[in-house]
C-alpha positions as CSV (number, residue, x, y, z in Angstrom):
1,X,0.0,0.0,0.0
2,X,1.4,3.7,-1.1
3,X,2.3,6.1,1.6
4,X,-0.8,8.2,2.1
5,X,-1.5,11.8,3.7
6,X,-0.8,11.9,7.2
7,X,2.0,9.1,7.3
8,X,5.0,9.7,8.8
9,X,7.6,10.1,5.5
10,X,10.1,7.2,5.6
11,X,13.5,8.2,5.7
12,X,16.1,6.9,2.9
13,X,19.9,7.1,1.7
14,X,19.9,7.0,-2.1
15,X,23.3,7.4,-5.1
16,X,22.4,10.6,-6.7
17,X,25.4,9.5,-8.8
18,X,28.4,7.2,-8.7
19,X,29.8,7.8,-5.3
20,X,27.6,10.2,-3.7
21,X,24.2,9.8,-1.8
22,X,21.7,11.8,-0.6
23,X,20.4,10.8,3.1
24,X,16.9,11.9,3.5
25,X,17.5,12.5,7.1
26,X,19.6,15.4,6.6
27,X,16.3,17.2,5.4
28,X,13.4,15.6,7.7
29,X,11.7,17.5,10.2
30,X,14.2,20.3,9.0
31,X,13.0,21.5,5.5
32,X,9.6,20.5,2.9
33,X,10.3,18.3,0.5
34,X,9.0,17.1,-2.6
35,X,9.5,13.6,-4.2
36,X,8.8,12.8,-7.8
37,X,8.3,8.7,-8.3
38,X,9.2,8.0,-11.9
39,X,9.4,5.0,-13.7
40,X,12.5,5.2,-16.5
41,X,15.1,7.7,-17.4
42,X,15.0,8.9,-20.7
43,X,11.3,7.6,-21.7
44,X,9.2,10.3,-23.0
45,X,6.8,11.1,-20.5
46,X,9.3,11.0,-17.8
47,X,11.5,13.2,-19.5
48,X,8.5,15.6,-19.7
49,X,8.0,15.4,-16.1
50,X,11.4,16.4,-15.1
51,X,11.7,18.9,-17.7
52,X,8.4,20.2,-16.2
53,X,9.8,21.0,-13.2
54,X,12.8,22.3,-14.8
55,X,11.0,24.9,-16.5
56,X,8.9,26.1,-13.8
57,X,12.0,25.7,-11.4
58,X,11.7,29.5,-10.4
59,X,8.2,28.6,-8.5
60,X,9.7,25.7,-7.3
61,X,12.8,27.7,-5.8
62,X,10.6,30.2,-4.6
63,X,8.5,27.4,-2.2
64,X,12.0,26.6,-0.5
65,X,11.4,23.1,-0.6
66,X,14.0,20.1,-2.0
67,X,13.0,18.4,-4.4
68,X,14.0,15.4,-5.5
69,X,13.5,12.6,-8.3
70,X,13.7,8.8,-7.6
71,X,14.0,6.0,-10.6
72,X,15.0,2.6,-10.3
73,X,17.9,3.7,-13.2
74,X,21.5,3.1,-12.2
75,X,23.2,6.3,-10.9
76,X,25.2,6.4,-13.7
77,X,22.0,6.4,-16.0
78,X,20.6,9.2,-13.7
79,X,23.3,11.0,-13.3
80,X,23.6,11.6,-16.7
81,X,20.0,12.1,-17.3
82,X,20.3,15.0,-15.3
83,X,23.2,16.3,-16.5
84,X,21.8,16.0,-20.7
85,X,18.6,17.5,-19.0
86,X,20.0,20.5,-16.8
87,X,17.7,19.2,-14.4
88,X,18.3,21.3,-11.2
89,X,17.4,19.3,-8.6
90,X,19.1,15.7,-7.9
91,X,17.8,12.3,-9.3
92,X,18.1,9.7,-7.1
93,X,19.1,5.9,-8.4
94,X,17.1,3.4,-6.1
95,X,18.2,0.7,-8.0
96,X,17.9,-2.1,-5.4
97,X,14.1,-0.9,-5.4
98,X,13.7,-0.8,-1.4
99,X,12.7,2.8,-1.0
100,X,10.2,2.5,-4.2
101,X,9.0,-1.1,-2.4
102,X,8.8,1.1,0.8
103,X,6.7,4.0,-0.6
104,X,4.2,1.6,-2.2
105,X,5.0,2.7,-5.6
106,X,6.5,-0.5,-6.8
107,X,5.2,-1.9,-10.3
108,X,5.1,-5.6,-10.7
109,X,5.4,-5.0,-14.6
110,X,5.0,-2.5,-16.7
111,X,5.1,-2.7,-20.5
112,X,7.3,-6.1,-19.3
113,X,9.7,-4.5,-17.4
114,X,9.5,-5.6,-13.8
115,X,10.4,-3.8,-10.6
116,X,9.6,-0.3,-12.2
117,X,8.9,2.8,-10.5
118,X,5.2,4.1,-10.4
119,X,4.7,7.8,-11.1
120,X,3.8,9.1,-7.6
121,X,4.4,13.0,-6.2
122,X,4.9,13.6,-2.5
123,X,5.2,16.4,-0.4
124,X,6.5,15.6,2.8
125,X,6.7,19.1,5.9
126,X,8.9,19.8,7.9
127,X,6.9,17.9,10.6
128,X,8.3,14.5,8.9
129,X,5.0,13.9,7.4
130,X,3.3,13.3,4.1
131,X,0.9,16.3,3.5
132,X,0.3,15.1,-0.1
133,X,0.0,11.7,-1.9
134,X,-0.2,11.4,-5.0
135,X,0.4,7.8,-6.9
136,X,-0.6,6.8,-10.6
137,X,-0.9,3.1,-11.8
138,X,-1.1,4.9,-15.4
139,X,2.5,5.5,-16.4
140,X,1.4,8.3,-19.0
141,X,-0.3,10.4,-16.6
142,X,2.0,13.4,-15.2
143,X,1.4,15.0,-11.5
144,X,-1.1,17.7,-11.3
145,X,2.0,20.0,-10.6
146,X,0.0,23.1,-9.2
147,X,-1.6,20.5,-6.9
148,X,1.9,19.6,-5.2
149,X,3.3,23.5,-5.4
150,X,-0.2,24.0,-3.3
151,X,0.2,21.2,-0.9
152,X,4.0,22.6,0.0
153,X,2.9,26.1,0.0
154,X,0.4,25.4,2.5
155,X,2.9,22.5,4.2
156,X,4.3,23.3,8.1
């Protein structure tokens, strides 16, 4: 079952690229923080997700809020996803699939890849808690993106 609204946010440490992590920790209970679920690196709807974001990155910035996106890609796949995307915010490689497992967000198969990430959006205050929950079991849907700016505008 997906985190939902009200849950305590699960804490992680993830490769944003070959040699370096990100530990959730360091921002829970300290800062909001937004997590964007996606399934695959490179595949077109994902890439118009994170280029979303990029493009609207001043309203983002402006929220003070990390954000962060997770794929089950190798950090050498997202790491250089990011990098061809000037995406400003870190993608995270959860390659073993634990944190994805953990969030609920876990595909069995999609399109006959197994173990994929779902697309899911969540906003997580700087009480530690999820204050928005958002997962898809469509792969081609995107994140109603004014939704999340809303939920960590109006976040603790």
């Amino acid at each position: 079952m997906p985190i939902r609204k009200g849950d305590k946010a699960p804490s992680f440490e993830l490769a944003c690229q070959p040699g370096e992590t990100v530990n959730l920790a360091d921002y829970l209970g300290r800062e909001k923080i937004v997590l964007l679920f996606f399934p695959l690196c490179y595949s077109p709807v994902c890439t118009t997700e994170m280029c979303t974001m990029r493009d609207s990155w001043d309203h983002w910035k402006n929220l003070n809020a990390k954000v962060f996106g997770l794929s089950v890609d190798s950090p050498f796949v997202t790491a250089r996803f990011r990098a061809d995307e000037k995406i400003p915010f870190p993608l995270l490689s959860d390659f073993n699939k634990e944190v994805t497992a953990e969030y609920g967000v876990l595909y069995e198969e999609l399109r006959g890849f197994k173990g994929v990430s779902k697309r899911a959006a969540f906003v997580i205050g700087t009480d530690g808690l999820v204050h928005f929950a958002w997962v898809t079991d469509n792969s081609g849907d995107q994140p109603e993106y004014e939704q999340v700016r809303n939920a960590v505008a109006q976040a603790p």
